[in-house]
C-alpha positions in Angstrom: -51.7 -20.7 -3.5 -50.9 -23.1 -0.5 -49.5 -26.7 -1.5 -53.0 -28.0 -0.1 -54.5 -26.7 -2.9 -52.0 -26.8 -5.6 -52.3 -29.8 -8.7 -49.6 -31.2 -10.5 -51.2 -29.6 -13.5 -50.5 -26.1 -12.1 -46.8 -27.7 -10.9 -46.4 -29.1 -14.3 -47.7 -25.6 -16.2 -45.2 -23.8 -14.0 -42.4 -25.9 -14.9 -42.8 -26.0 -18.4 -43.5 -21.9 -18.4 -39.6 -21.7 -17.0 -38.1 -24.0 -18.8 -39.2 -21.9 -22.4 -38.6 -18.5 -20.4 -34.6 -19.5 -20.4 -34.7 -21.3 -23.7 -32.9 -19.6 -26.3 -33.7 -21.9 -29.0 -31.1 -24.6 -29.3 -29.8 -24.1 -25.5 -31.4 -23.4 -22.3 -30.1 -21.2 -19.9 -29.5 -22.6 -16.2 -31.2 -19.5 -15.2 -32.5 -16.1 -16.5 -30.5 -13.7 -14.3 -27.4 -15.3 -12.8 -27.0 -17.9 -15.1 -27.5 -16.8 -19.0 -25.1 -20.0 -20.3 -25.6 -23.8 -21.0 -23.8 -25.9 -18.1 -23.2 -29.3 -19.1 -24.4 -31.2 -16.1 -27.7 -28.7 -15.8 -28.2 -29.4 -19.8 -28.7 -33.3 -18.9 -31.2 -32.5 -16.4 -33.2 -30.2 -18.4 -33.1 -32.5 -21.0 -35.1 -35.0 -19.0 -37.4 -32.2 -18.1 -37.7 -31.0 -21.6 -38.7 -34.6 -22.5 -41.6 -35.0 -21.0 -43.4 -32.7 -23.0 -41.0 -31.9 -26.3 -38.5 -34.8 -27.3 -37.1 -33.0 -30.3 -36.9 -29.5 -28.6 -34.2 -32.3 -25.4 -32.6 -34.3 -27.9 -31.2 -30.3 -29.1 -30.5 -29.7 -25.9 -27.9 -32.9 -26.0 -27.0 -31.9 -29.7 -25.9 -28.6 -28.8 -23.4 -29.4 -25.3 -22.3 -32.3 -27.6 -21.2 -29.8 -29.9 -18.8 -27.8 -28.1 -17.0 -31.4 -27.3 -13.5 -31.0 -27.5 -11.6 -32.7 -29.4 -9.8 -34.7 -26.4 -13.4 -35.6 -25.6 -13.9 -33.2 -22.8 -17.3 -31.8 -22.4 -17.0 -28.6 -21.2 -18.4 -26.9 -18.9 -19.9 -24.0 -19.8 -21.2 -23.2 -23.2 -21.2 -19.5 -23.5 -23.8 -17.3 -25.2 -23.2 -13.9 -26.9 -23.9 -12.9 -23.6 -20.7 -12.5 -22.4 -21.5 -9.2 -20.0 -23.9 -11.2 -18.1 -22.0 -13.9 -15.9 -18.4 -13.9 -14.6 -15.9 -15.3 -15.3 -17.2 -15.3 -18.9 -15.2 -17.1 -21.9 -12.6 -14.5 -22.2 -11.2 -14.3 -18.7 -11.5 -18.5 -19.0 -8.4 -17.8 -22.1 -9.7 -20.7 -23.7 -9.7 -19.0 -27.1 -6.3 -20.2 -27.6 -6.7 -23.3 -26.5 -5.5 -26.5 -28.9 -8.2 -28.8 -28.6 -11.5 -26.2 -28.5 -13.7 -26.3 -31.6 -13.7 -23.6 -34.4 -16.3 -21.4 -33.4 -17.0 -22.1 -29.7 -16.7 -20.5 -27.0 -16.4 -22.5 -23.3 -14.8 -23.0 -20.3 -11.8 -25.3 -20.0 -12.6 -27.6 -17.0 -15.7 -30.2 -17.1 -18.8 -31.4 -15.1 -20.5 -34.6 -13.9 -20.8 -36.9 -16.7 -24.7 -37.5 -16.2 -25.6 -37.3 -20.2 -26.0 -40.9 -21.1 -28.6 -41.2 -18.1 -30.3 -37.9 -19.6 -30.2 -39.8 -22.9 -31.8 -42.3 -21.9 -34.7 -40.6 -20.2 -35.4 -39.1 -23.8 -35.0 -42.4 -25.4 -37.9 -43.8 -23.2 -39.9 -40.7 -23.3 -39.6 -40.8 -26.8 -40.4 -44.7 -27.3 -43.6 -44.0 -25.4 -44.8 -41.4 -27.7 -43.5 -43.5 -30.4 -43.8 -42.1 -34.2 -41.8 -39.1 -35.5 -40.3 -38.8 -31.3 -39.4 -42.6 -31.4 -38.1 -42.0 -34.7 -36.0 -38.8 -33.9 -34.8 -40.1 -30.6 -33.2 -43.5 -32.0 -31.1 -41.5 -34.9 -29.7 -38.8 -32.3 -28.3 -42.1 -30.2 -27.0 -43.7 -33.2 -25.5 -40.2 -34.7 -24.5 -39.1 -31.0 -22.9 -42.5 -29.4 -19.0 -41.7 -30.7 -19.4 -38.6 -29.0 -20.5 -39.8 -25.6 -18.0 -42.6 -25.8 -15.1 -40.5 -26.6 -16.3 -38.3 -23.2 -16.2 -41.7 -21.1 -12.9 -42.6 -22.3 -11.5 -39.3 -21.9 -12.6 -39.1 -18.1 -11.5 -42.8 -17.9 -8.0 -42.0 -19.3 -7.2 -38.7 -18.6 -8.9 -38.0 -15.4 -7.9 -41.7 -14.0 -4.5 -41.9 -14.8 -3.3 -44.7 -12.5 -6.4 -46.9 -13.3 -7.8 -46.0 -9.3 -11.5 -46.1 -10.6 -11.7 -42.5 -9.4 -11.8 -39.3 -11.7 -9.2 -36.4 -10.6 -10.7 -32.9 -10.8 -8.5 -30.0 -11.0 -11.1 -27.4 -9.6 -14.1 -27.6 -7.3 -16.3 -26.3 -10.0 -15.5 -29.6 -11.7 -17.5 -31.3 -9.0 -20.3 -29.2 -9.2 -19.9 -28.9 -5.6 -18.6 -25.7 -5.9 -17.8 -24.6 -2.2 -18.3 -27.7 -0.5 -16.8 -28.4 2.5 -15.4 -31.3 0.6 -12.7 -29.0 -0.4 -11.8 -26.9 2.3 -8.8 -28.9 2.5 -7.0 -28.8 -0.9 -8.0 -25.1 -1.1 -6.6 -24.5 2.1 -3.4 -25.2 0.3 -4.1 -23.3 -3.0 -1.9 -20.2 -2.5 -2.8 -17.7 -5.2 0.0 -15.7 -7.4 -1.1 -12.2 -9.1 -4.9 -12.5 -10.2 -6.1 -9.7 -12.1 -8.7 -7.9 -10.1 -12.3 -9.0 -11.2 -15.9 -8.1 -10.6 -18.4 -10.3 -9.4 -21.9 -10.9 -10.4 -23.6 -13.8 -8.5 -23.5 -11.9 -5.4 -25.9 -9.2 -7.2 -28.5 -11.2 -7.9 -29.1 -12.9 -3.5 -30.6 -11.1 -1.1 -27.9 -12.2 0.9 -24.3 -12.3 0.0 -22.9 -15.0 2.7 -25.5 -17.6 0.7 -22.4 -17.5 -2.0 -18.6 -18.7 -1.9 -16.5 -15.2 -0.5 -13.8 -13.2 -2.3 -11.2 -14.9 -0.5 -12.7 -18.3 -2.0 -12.8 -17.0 -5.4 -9.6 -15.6 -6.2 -8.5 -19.0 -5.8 -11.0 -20.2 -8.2 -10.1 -17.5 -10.4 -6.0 -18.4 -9.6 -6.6 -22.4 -10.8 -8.3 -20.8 -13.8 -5.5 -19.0 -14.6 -2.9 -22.1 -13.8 -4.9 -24.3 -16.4 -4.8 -21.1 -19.2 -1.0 -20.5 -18.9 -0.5 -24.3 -19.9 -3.5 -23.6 -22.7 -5.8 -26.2 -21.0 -3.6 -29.1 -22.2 -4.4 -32.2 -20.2 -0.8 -33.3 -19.2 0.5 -30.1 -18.8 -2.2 -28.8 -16.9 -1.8 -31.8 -14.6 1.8 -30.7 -13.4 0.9 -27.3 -12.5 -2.5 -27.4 -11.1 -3.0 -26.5 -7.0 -5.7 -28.3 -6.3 -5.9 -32.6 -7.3 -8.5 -34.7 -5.9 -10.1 -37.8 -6.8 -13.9 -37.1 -6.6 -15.6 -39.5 -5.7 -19.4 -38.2 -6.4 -18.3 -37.9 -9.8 -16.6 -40.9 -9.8 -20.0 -42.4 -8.9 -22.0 -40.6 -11.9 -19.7 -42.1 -13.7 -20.1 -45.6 -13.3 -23.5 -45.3 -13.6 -23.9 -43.8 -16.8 -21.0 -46.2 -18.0 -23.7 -48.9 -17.3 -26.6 -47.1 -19.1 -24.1 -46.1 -21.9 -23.2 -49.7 -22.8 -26.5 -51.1 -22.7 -27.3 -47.9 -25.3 -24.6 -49.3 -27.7 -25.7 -53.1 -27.2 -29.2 -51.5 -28.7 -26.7 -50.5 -31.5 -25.0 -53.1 -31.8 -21.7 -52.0 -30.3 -20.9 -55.0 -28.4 -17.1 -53.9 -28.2 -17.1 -50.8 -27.0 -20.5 -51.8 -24.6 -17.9 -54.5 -23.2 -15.5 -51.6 -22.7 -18.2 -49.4 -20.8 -18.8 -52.5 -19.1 -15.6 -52.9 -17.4 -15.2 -48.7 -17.1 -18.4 -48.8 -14.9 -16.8 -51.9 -12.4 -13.7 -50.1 -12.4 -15.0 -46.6 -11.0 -17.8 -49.0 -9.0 -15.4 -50.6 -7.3 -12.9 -47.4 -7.0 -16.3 -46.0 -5.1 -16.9 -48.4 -2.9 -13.1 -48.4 -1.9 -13.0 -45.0 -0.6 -15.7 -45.7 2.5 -15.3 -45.2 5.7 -15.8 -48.0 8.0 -16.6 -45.6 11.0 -19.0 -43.4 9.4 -20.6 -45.8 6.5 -19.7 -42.2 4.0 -17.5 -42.6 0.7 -14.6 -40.2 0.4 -12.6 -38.1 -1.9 -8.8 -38.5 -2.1 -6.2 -35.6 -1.9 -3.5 -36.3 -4.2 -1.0 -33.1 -3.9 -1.6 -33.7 0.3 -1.8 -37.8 0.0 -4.5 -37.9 2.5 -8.2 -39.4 2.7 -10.9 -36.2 2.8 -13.6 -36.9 5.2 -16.9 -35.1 5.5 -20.6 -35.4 6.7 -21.4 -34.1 2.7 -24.3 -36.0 0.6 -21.0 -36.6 -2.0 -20.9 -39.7 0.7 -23.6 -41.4 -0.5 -21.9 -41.8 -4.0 -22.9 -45.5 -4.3 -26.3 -45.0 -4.3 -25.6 -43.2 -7.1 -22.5 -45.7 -8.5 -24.7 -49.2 -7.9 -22.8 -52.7 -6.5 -22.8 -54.3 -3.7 -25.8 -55.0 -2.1 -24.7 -54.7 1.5 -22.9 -51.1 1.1 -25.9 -50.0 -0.5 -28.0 -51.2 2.2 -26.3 -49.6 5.1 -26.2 -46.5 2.8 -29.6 -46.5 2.4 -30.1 -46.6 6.1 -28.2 -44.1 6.8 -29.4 -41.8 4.8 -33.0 -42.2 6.1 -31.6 -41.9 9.7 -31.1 -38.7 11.9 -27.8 -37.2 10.6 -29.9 -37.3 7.1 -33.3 -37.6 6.0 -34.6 -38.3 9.2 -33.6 -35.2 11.1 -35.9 -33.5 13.0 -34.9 -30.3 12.3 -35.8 -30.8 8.8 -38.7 -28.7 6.7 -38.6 -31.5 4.5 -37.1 -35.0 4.8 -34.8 -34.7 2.0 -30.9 -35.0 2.4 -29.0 -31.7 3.1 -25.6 -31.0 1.1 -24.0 -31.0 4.5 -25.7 -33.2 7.3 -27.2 -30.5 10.0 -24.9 -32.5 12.5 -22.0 -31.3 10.8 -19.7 -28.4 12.7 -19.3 -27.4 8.7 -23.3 -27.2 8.2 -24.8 -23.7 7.4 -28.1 -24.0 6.4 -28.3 -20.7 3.3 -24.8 -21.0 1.8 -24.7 -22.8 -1.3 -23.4 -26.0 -1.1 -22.9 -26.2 2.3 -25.9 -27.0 3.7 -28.6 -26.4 1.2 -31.5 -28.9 -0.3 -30.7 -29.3 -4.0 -33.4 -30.3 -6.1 -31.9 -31.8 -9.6 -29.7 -34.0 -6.9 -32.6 -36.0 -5.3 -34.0 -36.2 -8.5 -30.4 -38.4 -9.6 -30.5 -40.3 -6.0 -34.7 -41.2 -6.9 -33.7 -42.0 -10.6 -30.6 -44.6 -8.8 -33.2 -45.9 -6.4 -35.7 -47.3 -9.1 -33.2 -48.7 -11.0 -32.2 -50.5 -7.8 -35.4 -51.4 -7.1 -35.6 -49.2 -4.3 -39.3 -47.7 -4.9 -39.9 -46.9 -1.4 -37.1 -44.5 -1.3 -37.5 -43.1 -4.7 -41.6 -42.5 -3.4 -39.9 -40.8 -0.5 -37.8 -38.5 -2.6 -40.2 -37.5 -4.9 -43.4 -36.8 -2.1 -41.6 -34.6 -0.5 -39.5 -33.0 -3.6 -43.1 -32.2 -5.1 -44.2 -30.3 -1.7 -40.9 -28.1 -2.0 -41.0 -27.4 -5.2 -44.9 -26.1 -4.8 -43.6 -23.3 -3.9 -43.3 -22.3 -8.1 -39.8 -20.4 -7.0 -38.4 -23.4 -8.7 -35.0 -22.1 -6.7 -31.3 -23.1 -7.6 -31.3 -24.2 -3.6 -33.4 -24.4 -0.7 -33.0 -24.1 3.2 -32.9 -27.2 4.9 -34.5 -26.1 7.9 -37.1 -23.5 6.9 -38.0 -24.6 3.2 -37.0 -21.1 2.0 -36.2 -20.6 -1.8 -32.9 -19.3 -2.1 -30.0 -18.7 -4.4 -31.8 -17.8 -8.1 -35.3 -18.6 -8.8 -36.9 -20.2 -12.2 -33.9 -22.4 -12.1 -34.0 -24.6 -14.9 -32.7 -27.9 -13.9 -34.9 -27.4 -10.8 -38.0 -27.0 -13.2 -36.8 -30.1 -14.9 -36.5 -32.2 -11.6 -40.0 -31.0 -10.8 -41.3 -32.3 -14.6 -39.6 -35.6 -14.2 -40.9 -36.1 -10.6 -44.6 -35.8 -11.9 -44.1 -37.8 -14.7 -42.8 -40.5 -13.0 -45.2 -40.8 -10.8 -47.8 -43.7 -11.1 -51.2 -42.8 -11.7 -50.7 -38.8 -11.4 -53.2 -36.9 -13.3 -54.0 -33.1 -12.5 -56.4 -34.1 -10.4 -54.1 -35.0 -8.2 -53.0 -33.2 -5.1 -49.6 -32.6 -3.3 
């Protein structure tokens, strides 16, 4: 069926039809093949999918990640399912079983993801207020029962992760980003040298057509080396600090995190938290401002920080535009904006759709199929269209989602997608990338099924 043809009815059928085939029940797996875990910042998305047609089926979705919280208040990132055969590195090769701060009975990863839940929280909340009754009712006890849990995450990040008060969250592994084999970090693993890593077989490269669209072996023993460097110290946060290879101050996720600071203290205002809304307060200027510190007056981009090399890291990535995503000051965001609509961006011509690469097309490090280097990612213009309204950027945000909507009409509903042909890629019936697609519709003004795209 060609997009000139397709409704959002049939878009919004398809979407819901993936998100139940990967839901187990109380989780929902990031994809049926590749992906047969819960991964924290993919559970926040598919939340806000899932609420726009079941509240109670997202506010389990939350319930569940929140569940395998540490007890340092690290959300981890993976959630693993009995499945344990079916994705590598699964929990035992993570050696987390041993690990003093993991809850009885689960089993996850040791490392963390974007902090994007209080956002995802509050898409439910609103979702569930304009259903109102049993959803309303449902919605408003999780956020009262759940707030402790999220706050205890924020400070964590704001503690541990920032331990020189920078306003900038240290990861300890690219994973941690989410931007797995960014060009962002060709630097700091340039300088990872691995010791003896027991020999391993991967999986995601069974499941492409094409293996170069995925990170190399070369690339992933050194994933699988910090791994191992984080497990001999049992995951403990101090300890882990002083022998980890790879330290950088991420500034994307630096970004998500004073935003949903913000949305998490106006949450606890609702509940009357004034304290510890104050505290979010001044949590979401700190890492604003640490944001808007790290751009580059040359190239208008944000930038991470290498702390083991003590140098800036500079790249044409879309982690650049991290105060779109942070908020502040009008003028930053302005030129941001502007940027990102012009020819290194948005507005390039070679472009199937005008939506922002994860590496500009200008870049010497841009190839167009390979996973976070140059791919379209779905679930991240929905986060830059969700920042936009709230900045009262509705122009941009109708941008985003017009031409998000004719990509994903496709129904591959694909982790990634070619910048420059529009070709699904990576694995299909994603479900954060269903999600994005629910949220897009629903947000739209006046949409019905009669609608085209």
């Amino acid at each position: 069926m060609s997009p000139e043809t397709l409704s959002t009815e049939q878009l919004r059928a398809s979407a819901i039809e993936v998100l139940r085939l990967n839901d187990l029940g109380t989780m929902t797996t990031a994809a049926p093949n590749l992906y047969p875990h819960m991964w924290s910042w993919d559970a926040a998305f598919v939340a806000i999918g899932l609420a726009r047609f079941d509240v109670p089926r997202a506010i389990t979705e939350l319930r569940t990640l929140l569940a395998a919280q540490w007890t340092t208040g690290m959300i981890p990132h993976i959630v693993f399912t009995d499945d344990d055969t079916g994705y590598f590195p699964g929990f035992e090769r993570w050696g987390t079983a041993g690990a003093a701060a993991l809850p009885a009975g689960i089993k996850s990863s040791g490392i963390c993801q974007p902090p994007v839940h209080a956002i995802a929280l509050l898409h439910i909340l609103d979702r569930a207020r304009e259903n109102g009754g049993s959803d309303r009712e449902a919605a408003e006890s999780f956020l009262a029962e759940s707030f402790d849990g999220w706050l205890a995450w924020h400070r964590w990040l704001a503690t541990v992760r920032d331990p020189d008060r920078v306003g900038l969250v240290e990861i300890h592994h690219g994973w941690e980003s989410g931007f797995d084999n960014s060009p962002r970090w060709d630097g700091p693993y340039s300088r990872v040298v691995p010791g003896a890593v027991e020999p391993f077989t991967r999986r995601d490269t069974q499941h492409v057509t094409d293996a170069s669209e995925r990170p190399d072996d070369e690339e992933y023993t050194k994933y699988l080396w910090l791994v191992q460097q984080m497990a001999s110290v049992g995951f403990e946060d101090r300890a882990v600090q002083e022998v980890i290879g790879f330290r950088v101050r991420d500034v994307f996720f630096s970004g998500i995190l004073a935003a949903s600071s913000d949305v998490l203290a106006g949450l606890g205002e609702e509940l009357g938290r004034h304290d510890e809304a104050a505290e979010l307060r001044q949590l979401a200027v700190r890492f604003r401002d640490g944001v808007a510190s790290t751009v580059d007056p040359g190239t208008g981009l944000a930038r991470d920080y290498d702390v083991l090399a003590e140098e800036w890291i500079s790249t044409d990535t879309v982690s650049g535009f991290a105060p779109l995503v942070a908020g502040g000051d009008r003028i930053l965001l302005d030129r941001q904006r502007q940027l990102l609509r012009g020819p290194q961006w948005m507005g390039h011509p070679d472009l199937r759709f005008p939506l922002p690469p994860s590496t500009s097309p200008t870049s010497p490090a841009f190839r167009p199929r390979t996973y976070w280097r140059g791919p379209v990612w779905p679930f991240l213009n929905l986060l830059f269209g969700w920042a936009s309204m709230r900045d009262g950027q509705e122009a941009l945000s109708s941008e985003l989602r017009s031409a998000s909507l004719e990509q994903l009409s496709d129904l591959k509903f694909a982790e990634y997608y070619d910048p420059l042909t529009g070709r699904p890629l990576g694995s299909f019936a994603q479900a954060w990338t269903a999600a994005a697609a629910l949220e897009w519709i629903g947000a739209a003004d006046g949409t019905d099924g009669r609608t085209r795209i």
